[in-house]
N, CA, C and O atoms as a CHARMM CRD file, in Angstrom:
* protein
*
  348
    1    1 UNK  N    -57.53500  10.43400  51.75400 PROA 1      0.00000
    2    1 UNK  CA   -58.15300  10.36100  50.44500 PROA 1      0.00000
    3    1 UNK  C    -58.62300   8.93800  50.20600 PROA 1      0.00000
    4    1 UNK  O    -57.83600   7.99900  50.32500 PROA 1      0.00000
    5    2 UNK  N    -59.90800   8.76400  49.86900 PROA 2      0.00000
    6    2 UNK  CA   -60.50700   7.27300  49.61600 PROA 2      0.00000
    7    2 UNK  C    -60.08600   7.03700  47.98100 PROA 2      0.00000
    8    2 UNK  O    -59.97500   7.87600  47.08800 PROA 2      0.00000
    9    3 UNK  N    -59.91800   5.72900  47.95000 PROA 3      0.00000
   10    3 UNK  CA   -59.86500   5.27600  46.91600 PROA 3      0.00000
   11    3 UNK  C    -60.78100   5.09400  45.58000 PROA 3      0.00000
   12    3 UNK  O    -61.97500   5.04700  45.87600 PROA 3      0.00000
   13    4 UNK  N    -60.66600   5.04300  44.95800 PROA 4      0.00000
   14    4 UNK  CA   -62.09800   6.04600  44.00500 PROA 4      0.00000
   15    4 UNK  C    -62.26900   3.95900  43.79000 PROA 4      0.00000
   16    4 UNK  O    -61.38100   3.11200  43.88800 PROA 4      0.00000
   17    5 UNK  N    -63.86600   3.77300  43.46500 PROA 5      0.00000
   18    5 UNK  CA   -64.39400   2.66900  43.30100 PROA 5      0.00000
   19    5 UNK  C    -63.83800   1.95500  41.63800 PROA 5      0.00000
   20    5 UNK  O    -63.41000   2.82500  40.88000 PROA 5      0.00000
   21    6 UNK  N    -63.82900   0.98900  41.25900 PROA 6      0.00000
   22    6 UNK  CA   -62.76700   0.11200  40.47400 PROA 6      0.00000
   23    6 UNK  C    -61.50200   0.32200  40.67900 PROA 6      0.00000
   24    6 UNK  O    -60.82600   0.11500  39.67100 PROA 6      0.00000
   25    7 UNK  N    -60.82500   0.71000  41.75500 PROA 7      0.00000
   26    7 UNK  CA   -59.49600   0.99100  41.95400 PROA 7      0.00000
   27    7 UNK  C    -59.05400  -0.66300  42.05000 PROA 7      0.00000
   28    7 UNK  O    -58.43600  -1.40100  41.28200 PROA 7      0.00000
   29    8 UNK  N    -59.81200  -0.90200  43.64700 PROA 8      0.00000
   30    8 UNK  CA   -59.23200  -2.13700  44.11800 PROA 8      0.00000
   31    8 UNK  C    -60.13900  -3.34300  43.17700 PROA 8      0.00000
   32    8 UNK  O    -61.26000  -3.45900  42.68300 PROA 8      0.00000
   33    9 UNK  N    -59.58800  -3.68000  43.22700 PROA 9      0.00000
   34    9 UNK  CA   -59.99100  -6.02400  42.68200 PROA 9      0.00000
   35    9 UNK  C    -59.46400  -6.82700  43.73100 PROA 9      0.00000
   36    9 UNK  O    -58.29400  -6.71700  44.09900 PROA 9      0.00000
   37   10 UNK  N    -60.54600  -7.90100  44.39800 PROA 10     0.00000
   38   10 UNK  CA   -60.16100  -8.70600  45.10400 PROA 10     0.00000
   39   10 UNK  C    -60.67500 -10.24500  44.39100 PROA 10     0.00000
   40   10 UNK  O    -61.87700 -10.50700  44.34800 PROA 10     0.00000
   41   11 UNK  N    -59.85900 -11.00300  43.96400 PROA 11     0.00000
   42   11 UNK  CA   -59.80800 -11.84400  43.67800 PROA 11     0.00000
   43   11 UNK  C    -59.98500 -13.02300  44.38700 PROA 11     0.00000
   44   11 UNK  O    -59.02800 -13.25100  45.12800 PROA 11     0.00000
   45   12 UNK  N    -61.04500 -14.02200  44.43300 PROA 12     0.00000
   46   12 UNK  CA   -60.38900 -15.00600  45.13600 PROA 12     0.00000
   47   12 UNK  C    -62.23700 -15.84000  45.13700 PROA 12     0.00000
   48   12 UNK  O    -63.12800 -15.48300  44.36700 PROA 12     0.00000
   49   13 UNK  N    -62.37900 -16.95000  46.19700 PROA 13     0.00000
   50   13 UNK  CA   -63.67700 -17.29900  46.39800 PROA 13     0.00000
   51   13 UNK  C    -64.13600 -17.41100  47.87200 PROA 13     0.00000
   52   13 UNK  O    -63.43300 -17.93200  48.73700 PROA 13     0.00000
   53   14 UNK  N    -65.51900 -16.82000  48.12900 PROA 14     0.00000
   54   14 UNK  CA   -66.43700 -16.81400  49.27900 PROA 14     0.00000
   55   14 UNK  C    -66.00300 -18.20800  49.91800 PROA 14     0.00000
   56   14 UNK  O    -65.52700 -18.05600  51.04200 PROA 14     0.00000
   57   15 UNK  N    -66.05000 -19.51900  49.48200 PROA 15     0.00000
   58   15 UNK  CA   -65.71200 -20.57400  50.12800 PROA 15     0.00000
   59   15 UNK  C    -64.17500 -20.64800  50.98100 PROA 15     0.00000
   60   15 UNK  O    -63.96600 -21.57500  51.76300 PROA 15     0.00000
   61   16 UNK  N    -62.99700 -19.41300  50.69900 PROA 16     0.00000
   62   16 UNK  CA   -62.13500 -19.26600  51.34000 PROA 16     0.00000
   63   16 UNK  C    -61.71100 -18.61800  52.42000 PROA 16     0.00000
   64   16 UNK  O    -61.34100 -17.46800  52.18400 PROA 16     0.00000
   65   17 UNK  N    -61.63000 -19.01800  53.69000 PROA 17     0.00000
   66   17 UNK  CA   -61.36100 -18.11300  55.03100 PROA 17     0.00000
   67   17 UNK  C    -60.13900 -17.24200  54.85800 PROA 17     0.00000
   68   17 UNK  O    -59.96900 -16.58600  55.88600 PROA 17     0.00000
   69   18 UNK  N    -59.18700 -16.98300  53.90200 PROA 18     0.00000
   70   18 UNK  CA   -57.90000 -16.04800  53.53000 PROA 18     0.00000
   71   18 UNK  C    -59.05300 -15.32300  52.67200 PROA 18     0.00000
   72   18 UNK  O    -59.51100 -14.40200  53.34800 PROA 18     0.00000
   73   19 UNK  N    -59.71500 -15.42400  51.34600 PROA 19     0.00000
   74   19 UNK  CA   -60.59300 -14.29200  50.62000 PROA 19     0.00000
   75   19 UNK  C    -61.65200 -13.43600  51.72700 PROA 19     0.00000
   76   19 UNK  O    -61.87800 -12.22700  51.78000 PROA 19     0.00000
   77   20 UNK  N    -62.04000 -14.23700  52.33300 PROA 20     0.00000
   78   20 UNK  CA   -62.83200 -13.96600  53.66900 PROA 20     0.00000
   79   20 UNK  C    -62.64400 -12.84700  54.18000 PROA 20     0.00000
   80   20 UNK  O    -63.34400 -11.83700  54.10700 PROA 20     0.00000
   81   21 UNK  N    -61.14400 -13.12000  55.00500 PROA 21     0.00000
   82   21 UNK  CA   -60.43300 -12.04300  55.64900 PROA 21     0.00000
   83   21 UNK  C    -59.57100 -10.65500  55.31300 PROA 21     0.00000
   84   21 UNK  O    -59.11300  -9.72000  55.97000 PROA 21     0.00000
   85   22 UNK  N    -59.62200 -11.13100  53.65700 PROA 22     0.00000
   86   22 UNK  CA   -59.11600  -9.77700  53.03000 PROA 22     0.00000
   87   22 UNK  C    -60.55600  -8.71200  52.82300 PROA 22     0.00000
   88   22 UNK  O    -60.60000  -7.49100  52.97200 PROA 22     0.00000
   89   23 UNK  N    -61.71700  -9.70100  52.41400 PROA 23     0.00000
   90   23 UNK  CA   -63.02100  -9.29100  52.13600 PROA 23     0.00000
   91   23 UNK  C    -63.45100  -8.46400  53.63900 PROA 23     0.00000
   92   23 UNK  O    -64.29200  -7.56600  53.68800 PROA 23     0.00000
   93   24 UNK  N    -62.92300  -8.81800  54.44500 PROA 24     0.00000
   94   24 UNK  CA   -63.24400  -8.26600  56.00700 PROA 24     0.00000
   95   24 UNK  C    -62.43900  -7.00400  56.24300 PROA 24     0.00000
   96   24 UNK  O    -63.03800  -6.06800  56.77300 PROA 24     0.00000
   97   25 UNK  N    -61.23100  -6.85900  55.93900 PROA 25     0.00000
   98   25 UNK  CA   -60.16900  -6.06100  56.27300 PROA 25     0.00000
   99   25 UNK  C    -60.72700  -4.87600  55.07000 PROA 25     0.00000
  100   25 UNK  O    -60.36500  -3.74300  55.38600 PROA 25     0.00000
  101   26 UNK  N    -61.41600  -4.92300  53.95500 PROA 26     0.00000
  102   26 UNK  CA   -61.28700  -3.87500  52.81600 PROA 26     0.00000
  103   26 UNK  C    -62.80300  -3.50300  53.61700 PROA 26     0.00000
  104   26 UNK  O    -62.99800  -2.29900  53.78300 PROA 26     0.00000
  105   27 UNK  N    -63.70500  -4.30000  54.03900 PROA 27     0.00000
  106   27 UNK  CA   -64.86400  -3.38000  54.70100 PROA 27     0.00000
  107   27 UNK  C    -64.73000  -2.64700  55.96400 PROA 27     0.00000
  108   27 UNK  O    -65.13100  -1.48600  56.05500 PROA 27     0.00000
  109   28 UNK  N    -64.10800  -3.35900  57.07900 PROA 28     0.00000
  110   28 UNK  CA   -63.96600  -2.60600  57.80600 PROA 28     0.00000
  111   28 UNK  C    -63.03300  -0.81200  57.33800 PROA 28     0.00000
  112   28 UNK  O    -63.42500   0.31200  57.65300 PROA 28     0.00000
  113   29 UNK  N    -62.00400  -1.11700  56.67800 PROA 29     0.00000
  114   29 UNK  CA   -61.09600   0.32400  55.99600 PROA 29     0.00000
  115   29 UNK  C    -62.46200   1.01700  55.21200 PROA 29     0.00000
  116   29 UNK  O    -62.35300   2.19000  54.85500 PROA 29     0.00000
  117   30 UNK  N    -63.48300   0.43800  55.00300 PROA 30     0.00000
  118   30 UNK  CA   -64.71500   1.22700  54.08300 PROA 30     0.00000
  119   30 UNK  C    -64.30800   1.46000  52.61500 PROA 30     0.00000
  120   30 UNK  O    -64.68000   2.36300  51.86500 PROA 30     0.00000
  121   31 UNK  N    -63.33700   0.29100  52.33900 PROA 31     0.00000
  122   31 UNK  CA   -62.76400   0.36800  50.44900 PROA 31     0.00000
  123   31 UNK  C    -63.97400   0.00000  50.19100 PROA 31     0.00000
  124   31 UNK  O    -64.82500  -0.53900  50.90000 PROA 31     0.00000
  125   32 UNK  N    -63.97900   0.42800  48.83300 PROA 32     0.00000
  126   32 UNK  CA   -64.83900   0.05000  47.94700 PROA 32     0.00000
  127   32 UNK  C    -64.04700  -0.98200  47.10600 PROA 32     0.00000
  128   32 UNK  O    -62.82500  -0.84300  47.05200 PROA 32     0.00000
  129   33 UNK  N    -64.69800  -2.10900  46.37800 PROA 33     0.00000
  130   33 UNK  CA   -63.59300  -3.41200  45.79300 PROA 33     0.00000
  131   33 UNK  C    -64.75300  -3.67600  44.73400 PROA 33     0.00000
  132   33 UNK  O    -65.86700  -3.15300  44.76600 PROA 33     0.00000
  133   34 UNK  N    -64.31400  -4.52600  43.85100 PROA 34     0.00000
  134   34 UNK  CA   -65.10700  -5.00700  42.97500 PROA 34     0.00000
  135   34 UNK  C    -64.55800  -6.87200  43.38300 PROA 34     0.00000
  136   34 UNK  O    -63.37900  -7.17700  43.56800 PROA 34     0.00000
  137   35 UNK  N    -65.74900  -7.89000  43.44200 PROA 35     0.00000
  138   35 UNK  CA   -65.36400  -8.93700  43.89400 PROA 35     0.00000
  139   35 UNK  C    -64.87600 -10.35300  42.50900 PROA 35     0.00000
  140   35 UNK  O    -65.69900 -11.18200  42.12100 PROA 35     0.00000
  141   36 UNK  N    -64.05600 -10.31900  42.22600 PROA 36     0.00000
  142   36 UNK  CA   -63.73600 -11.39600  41.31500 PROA 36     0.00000
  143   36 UNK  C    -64.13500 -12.46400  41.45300 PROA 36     0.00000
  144   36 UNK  O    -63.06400 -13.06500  41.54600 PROA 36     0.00000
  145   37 UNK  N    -65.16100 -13.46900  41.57700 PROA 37     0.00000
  146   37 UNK  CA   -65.29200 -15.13500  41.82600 PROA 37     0.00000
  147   37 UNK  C    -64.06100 -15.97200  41.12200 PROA 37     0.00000
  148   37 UNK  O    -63.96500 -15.76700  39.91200 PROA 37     0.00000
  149   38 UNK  N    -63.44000 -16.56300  41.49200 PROA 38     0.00000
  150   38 UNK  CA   -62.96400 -18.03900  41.16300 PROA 38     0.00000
  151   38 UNK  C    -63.63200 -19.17700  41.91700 PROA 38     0.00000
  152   38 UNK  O    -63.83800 -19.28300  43.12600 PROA 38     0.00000
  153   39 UNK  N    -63.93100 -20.02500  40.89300 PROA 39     0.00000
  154   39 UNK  CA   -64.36000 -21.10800  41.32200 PROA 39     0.00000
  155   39 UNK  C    -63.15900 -22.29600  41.46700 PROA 39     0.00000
  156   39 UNK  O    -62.27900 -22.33700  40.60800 PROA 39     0.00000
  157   40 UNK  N    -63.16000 -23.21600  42.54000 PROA 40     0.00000
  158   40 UNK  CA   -62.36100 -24.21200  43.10700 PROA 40     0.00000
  159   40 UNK  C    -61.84400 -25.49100  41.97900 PROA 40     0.00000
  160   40 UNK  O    -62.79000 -26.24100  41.74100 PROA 40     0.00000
  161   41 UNK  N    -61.22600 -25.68100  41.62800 PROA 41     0.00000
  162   41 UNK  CA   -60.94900 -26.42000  40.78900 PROA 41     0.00000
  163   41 UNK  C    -60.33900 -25.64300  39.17100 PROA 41     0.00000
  164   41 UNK  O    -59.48200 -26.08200  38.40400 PROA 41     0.00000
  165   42 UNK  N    -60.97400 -24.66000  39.09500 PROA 42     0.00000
  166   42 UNK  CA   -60.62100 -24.28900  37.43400 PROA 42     0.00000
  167   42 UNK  C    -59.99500 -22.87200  38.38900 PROA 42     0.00000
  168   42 UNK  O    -60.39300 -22.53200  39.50400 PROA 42     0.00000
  169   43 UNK  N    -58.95400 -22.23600  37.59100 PROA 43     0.00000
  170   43 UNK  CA   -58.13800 -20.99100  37.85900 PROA 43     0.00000
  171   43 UNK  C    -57.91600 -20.16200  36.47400 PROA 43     0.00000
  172   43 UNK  O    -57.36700 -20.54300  35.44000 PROA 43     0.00000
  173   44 UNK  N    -58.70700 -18.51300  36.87900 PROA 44     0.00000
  174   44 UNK  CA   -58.52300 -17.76300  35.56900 PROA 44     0.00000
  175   44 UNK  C    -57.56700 -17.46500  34.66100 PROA 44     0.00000
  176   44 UNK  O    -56.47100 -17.82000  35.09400 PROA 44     0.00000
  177   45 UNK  N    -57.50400 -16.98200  33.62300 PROA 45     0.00000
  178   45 UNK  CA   -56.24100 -16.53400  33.13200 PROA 45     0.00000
  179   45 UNK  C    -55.87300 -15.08000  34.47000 PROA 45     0.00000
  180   45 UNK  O    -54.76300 -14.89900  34.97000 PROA 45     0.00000
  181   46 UNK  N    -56.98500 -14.34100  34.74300 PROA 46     0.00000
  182   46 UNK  CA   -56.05000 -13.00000  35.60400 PROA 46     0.00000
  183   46 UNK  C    -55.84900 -13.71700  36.73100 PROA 46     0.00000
  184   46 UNK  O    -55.35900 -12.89700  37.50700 PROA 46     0.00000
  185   47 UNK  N    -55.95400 -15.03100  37.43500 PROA 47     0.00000
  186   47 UNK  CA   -55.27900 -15.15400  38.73200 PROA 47     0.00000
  187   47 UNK  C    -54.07400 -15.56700  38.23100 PROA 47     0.00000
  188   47 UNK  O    -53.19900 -14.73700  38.47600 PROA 47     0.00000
  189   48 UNK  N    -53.63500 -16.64200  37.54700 PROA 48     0.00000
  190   48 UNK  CA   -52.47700 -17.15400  37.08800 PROA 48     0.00000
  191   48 UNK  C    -51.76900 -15.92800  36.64200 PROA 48     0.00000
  192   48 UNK  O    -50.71600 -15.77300  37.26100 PROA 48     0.00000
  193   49 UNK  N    -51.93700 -15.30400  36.04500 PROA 49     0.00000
  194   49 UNK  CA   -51.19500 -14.10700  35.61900 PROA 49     0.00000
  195   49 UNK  C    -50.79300 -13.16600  36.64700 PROA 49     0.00000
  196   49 UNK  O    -49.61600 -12.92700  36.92000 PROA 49     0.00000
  197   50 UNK  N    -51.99000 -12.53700  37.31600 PROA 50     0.00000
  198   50 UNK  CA   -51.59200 -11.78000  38.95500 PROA 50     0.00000
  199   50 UNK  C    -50.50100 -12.57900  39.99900 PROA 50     0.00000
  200   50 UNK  O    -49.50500 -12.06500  40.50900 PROA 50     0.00000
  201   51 UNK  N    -50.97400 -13.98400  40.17100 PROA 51     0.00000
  202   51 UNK  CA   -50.04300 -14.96600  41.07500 PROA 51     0.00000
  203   51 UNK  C    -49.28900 -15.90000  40.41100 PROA 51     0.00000
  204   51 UNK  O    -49.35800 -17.08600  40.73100 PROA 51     0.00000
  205   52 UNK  N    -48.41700 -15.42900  39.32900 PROA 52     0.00000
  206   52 UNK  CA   -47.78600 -16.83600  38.50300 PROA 52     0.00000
  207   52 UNK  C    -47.51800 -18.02000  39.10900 PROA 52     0.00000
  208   52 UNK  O    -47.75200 -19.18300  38.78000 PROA 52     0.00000
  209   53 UNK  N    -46.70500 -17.27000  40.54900 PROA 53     0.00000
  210   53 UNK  CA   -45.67400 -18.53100  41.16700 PROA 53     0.00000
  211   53 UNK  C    -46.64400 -19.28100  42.23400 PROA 53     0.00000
  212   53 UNK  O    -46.60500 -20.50900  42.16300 PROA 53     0.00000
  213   54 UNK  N    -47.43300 -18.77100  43.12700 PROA 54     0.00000
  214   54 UNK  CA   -47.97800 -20.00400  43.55200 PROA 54     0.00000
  215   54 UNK  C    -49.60300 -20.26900  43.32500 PROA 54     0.00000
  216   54 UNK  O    -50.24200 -21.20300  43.80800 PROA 54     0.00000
  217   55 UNK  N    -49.97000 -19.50200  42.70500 PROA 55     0.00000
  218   55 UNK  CA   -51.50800 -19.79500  41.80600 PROA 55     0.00000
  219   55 UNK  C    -52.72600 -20.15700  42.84300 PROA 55     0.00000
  220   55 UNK  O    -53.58400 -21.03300  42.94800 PROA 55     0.00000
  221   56 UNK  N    -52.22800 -18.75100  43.68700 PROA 56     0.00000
  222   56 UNK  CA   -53.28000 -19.20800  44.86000 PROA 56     0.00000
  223   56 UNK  C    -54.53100 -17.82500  45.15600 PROA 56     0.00000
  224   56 UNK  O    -54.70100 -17.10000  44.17600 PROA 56     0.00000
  225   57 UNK  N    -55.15300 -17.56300  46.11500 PROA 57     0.00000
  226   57 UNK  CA   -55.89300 -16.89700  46.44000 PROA 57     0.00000
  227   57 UNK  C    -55.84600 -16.46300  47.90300 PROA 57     0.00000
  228   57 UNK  O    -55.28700 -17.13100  48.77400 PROA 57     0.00000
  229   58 UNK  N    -56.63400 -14.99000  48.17600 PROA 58     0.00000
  230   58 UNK  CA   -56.48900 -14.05900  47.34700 PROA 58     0.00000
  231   58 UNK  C    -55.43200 -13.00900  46.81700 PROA 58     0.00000
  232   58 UNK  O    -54.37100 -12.68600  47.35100 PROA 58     0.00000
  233   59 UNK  N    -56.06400 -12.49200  45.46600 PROA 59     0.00000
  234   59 UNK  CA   -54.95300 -11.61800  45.35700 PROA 59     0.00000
  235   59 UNK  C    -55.77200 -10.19300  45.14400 PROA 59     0.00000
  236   59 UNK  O    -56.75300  -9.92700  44.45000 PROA 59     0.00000
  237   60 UNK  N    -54.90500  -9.33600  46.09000 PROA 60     0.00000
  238   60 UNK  CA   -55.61300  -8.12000  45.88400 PROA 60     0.00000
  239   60 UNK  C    -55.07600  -7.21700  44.89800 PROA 60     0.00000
  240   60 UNK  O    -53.84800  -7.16200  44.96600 PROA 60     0.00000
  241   61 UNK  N    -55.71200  -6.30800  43.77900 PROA 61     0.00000
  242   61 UNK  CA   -55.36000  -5.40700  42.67600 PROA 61     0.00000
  243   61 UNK  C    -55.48400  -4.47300  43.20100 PROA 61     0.00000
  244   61 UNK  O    -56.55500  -4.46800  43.80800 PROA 61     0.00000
  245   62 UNK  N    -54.56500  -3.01100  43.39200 PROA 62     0.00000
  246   62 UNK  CA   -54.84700  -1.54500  43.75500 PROA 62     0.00000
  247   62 UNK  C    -54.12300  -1.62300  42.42600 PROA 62     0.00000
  248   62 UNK  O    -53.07300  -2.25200  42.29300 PROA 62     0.00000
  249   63 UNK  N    -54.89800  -0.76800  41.16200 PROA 63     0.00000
  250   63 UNK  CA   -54.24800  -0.43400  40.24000 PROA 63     0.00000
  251   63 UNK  C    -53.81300  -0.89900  39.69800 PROA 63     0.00000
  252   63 UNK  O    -54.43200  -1.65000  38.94300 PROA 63     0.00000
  253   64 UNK  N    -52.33600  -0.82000  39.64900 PROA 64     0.00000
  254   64 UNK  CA   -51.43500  -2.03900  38.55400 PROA 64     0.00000
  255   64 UNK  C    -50.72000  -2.58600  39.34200 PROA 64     0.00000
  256   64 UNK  O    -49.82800  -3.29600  38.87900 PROA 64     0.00000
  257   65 UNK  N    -50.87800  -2.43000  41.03600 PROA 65     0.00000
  258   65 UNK  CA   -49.87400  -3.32500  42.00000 PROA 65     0.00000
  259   65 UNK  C    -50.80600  -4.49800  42.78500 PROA 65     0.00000
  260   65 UNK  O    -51.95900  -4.45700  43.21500 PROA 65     0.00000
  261   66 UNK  N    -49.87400  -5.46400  42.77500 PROA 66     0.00000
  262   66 UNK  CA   -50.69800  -6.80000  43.17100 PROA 66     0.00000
  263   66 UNK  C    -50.42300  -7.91000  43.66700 PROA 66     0.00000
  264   66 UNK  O    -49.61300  -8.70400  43.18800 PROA 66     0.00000
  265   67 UNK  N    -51.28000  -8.11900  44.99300 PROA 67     0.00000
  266   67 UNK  CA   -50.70200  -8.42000  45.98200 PROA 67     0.00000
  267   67 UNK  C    -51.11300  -9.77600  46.56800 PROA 67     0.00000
  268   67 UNK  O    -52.23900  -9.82500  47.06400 PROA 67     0.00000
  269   68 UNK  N    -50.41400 -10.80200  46.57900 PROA 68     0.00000
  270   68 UNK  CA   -50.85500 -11.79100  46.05500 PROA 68     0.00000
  271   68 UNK  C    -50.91400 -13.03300  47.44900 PROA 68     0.00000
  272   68 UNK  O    -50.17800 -12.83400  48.41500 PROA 68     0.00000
  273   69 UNK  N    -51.67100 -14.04600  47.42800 PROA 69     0.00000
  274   69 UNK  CA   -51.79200 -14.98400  48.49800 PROA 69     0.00000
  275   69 UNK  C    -50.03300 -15.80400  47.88000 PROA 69     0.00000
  276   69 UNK  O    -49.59100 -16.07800  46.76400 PROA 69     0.00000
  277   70 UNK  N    -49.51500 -15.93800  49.23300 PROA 70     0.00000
  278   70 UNK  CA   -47.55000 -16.70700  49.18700 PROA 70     0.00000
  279   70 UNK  C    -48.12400 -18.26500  49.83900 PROA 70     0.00000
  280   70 UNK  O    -49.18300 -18.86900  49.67500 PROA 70     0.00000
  281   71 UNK  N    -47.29700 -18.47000  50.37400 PROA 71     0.00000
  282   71 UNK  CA   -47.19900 -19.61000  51.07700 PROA 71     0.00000
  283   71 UNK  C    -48.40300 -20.06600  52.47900 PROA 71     0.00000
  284   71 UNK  O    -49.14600 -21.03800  52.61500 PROA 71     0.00000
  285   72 UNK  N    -48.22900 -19.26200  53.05300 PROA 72     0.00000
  286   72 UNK  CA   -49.00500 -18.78900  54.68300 PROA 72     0.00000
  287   72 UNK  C    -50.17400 -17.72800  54.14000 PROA 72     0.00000
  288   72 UNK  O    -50.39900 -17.01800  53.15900 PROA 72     0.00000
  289   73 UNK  N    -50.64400 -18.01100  55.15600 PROA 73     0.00000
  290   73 UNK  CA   -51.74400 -17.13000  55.42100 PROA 73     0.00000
  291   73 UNK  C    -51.13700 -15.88800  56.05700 PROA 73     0.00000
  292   73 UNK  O    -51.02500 -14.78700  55.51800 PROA 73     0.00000
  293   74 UNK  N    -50.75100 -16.24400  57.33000 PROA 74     0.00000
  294   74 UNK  CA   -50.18500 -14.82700  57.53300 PROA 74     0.00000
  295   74 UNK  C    -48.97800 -13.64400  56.74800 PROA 74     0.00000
  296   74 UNK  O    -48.85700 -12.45000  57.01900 PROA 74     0.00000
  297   75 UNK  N    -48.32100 -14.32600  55.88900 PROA 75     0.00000
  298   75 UNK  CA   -47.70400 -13.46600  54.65000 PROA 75     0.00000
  299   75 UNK  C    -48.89100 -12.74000  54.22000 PROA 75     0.00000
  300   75 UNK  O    -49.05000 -11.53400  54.41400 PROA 75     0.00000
  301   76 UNK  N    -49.96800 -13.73300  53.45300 PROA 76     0.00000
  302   76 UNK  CA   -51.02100 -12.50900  53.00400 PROA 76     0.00000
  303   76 UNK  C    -51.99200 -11.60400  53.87200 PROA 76     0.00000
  304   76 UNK  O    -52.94600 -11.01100  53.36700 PROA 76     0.00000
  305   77 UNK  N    -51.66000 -11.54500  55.26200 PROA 77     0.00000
  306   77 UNK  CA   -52.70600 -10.71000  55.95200 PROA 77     0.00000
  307   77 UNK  C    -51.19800 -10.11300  56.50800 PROA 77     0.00000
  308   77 UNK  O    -51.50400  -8.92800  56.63400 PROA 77     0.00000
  309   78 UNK  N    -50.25800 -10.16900  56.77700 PROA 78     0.00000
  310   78 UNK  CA   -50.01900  -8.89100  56.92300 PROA 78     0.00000
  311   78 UNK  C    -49.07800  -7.81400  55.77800 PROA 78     0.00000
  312   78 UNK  O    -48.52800  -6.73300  55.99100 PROA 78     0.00000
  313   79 UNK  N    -49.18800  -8.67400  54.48600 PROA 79     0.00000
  314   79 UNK  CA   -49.16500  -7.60200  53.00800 PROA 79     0.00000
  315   79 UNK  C    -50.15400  -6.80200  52.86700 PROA 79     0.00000
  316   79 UNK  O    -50.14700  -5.58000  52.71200 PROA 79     0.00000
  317   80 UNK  N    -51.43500  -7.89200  52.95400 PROA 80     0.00000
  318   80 UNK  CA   -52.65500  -6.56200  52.77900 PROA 80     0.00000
  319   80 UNK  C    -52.86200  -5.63500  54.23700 PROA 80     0.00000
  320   80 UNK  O    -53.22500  -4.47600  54.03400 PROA 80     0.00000
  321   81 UNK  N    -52.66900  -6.02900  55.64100 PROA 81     0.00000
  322   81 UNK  CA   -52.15300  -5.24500  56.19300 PROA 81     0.00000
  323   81 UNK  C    -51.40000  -3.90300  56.32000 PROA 81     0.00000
  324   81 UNK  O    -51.72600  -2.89000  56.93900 PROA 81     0.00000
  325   82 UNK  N    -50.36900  -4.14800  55.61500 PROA 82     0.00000
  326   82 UNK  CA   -49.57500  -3.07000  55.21000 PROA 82     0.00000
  327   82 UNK  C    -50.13300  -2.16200  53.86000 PROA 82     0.00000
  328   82 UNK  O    -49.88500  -0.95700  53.90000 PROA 82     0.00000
  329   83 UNK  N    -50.50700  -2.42900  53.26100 PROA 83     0.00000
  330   83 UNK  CA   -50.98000  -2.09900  52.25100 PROA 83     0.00000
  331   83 UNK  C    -52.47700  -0.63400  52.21100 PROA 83     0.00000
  332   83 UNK  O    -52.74400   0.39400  51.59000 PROA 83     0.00000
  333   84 UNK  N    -53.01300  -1.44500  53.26600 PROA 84     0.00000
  334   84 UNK  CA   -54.50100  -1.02000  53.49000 PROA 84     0.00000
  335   84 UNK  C    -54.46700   0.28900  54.50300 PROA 84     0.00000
  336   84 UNK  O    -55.39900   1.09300  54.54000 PROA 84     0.00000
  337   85 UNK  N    -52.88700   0.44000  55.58900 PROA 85     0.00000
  338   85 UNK  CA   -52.72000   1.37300  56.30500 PROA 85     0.00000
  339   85 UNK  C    -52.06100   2.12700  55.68800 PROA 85     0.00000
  340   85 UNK  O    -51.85400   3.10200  56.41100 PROA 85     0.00000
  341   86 UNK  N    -51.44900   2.28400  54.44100 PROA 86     0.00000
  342   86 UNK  CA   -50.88700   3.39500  53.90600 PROA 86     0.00000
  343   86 UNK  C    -51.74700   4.53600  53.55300 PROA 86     0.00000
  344   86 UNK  O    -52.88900   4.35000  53.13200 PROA 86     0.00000
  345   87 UNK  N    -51.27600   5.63500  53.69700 PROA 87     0.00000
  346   87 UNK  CA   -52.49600   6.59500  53.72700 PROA 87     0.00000
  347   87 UNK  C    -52.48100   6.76500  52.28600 PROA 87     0.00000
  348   87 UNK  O    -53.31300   7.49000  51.74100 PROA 87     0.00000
């Protein structure tokens, strides 16, 4: 079952190789996403709110669960990893 379109939100900015690669991983799966811009220097109220604790990028929205850039890069590729293979 595909995910019906405004499901997912990907948060984050084109200038980032982690937004990049989530932006890569939701096309290849053929999600449909709606793309959030943040710009570098100023941070929204919904990223701070989605990522309280480390106020980073990206963070991906399915719904009301949300999945957020940690420390590493690889924490966030293989959350959205996991995430993206659930049927």
């Amino acid at each position: 079952e595909k995910m019906a379109t405004g499901d997912v939100k990907l948060i984050g900015s084109w200038a980032s190789v982690y937004v990049m690669r989530a932006s890569i991983a939701l096309n290849l799966k053929s999600i449909s996403y709606e793309f959030l811009q943040e710009t570098y220097g100023s941070k929204s109220e919904l990223l701070l709110k989605s990522n309280p604790v480390y106020k980073k990028m990206p963070v991906l929205i399915h719904a009301d669960n949300r999945f957020a850039s940690q420390t590493s890069s690889f924490s966030t590729s293989t959350t959205l990893g996991v995430h993206l293979n659930r049927p």
